[in-house]
N, C-alpha and C positions, 0 to 999 in steps of 0.2 A: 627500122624505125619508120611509120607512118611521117606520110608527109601531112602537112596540116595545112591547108587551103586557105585562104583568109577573102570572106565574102562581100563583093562590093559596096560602100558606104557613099551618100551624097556626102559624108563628112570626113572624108580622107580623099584625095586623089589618086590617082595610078601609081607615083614613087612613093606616097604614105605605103601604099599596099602591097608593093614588092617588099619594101623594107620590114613590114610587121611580118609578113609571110617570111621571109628568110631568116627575122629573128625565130620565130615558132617555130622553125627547121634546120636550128645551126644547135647540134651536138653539144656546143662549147658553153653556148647559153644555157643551154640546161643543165649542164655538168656546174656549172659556176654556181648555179640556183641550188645544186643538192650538197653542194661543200660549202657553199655559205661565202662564196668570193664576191665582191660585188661590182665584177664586169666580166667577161671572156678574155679582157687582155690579159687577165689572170696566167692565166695557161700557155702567152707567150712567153713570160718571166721564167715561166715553170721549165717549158722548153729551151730555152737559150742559156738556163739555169745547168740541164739534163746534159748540154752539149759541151758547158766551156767552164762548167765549174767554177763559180764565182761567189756563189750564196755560201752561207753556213755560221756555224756559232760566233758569237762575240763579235760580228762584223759593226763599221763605223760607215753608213748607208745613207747618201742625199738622195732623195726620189724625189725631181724636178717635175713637173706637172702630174703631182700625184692623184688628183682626183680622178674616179671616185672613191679611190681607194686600192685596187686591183694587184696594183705591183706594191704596195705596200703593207698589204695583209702577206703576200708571200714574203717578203723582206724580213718581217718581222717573225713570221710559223719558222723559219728558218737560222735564224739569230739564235732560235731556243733560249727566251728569257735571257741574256747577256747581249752585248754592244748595245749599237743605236741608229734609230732612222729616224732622220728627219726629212719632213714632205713641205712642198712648196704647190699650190695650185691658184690662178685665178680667179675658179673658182672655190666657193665652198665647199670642204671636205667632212665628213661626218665623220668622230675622233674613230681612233685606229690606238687600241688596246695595246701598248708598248711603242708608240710613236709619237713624233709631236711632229703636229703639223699646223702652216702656216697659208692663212688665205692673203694672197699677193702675187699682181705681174712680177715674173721671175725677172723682164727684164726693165722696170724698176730700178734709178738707180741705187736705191739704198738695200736692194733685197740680196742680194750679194752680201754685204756686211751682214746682215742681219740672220743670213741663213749660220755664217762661219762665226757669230756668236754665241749659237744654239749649238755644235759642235765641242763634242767634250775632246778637243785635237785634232788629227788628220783624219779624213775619208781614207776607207777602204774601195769603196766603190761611191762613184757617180754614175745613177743613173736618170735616162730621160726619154720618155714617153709622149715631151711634146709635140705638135704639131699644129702650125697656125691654122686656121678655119680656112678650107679647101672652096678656092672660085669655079672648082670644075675642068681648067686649065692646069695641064698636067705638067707642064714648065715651069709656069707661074708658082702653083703650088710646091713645086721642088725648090726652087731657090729662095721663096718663104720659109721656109721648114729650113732649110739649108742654113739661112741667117740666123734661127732659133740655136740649132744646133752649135752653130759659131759660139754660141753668147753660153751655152753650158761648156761649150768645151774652155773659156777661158776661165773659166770659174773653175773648173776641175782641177788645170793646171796649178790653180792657187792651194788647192785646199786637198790632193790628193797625196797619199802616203807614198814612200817607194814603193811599186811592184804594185800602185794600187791599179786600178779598173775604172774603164770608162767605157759606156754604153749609149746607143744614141739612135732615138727612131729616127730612119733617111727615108726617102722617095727614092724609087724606082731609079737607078744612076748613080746610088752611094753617093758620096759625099763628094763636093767640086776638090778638083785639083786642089789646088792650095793647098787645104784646108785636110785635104789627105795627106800630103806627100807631108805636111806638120807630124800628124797626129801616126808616121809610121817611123819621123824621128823620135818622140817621145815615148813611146811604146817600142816593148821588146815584140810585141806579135799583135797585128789588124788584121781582121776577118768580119766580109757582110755574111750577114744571116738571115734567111727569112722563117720563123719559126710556121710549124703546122697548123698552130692554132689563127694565124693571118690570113686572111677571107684568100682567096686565091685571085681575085679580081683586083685585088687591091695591089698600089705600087708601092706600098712600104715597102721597110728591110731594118736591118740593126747593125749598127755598127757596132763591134765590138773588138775595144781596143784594152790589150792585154800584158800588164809592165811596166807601170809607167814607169821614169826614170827623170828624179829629180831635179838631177845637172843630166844637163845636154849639149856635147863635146860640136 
């Protein structure tokens, strides 16, 4: 693959120009543009999908910070026509052919009720893609993102089936104590994952927790 060079503008800065150059030379970007997915995170789904087997027909699918779509164009190519996904984002999401989705702060406190009355019963899976807007502070940004993740994992706990699935982008350190050593009583199997499609510079990861377990002894 040629590398594509990107030529200096008075109207971009230095980090404008590393970032548009790494887009015009990340794989993932273009692969998404010729399938029609509309981000790269796509092919994280896809990957973590390939690893731990969780996607597939008739699934019952919460996709927490769905915009712009990514994780829930695959949710849905996968469903095959049967189940249901519904998407939560902040921002505005452009509709998604076999989903419904909903513009509002997930943590909101009416957006909970209102996700699990769009729910035709229990979740198969919850998954979540969010992450607060990064200060650069790579602490800071973990136990932001960390609190997001809190606020999906109680929601799961309300609305997930037995044996259902819970999925959860972390920072670099997985998820704090607590909050793990919870979520490997509720789940028969927890595993971090960093899939390929994750810039390699970056401190994401995925939690993924596998079994959930209703009552818990």
């Amino acid at each position: 693959m040629l590398t594509v060079r990107v030529k200096t503008s008075k109207y971009r800065d230095k980090s404008s120009n590393r970032w548009l150059e790494r887009q015009l030379n990340d794989p993932y970007v273009a692969e998404s543009k010729r399938l029609g997915y509309r981000s790269r995170a796509a092919f994280k789904l896809i990957q973590l999908d390939e690893k731990f087997h969780f996607l597939g027909k008739g699934k019952t699918i919460v996709d927490l910070g769905c915009a712009p779509g990514g994780w829930t164009q695959v949710a849905v190519e996968r469903n095959k026509g049967s189940g249901q996904v519904v998407g939560i984002d902040i921002l505005e999401t452009e509709p998604v052919k076999g989903a419904t989705l909903i513009c509002q702060d997930f943590t909101a406190p009416e957006a909970a009720e209102r996700l699990k009355s769009l729910l035709n019963g229990e979740a198969d899976i919850v998954m979540s893609d969010m992450a607060a807007n990064t200060t650069g502070h790579q602490q800071t940004d973990h136990l932001r993102t960390i609190a997001l993740v809190e606020t999906a994992y109680e929601f799961a706990k309300e609305v997930l089936a037995e044996n259902g699935i819970f999925i959860a982008k972390v920072f670099k350190g997985g998820a704090e104590g607590g909050l793990l050593a919870d979520v490997k009583k509720r789940f028969r199997k927890v595993s971090h994952a960093k899939p390929d499609a994750s810039r390699q510079g970056s401190p994401e990861e995925y939690l993924v927790a596998v079994g959930f377990k209703k009552e818990c002894v």
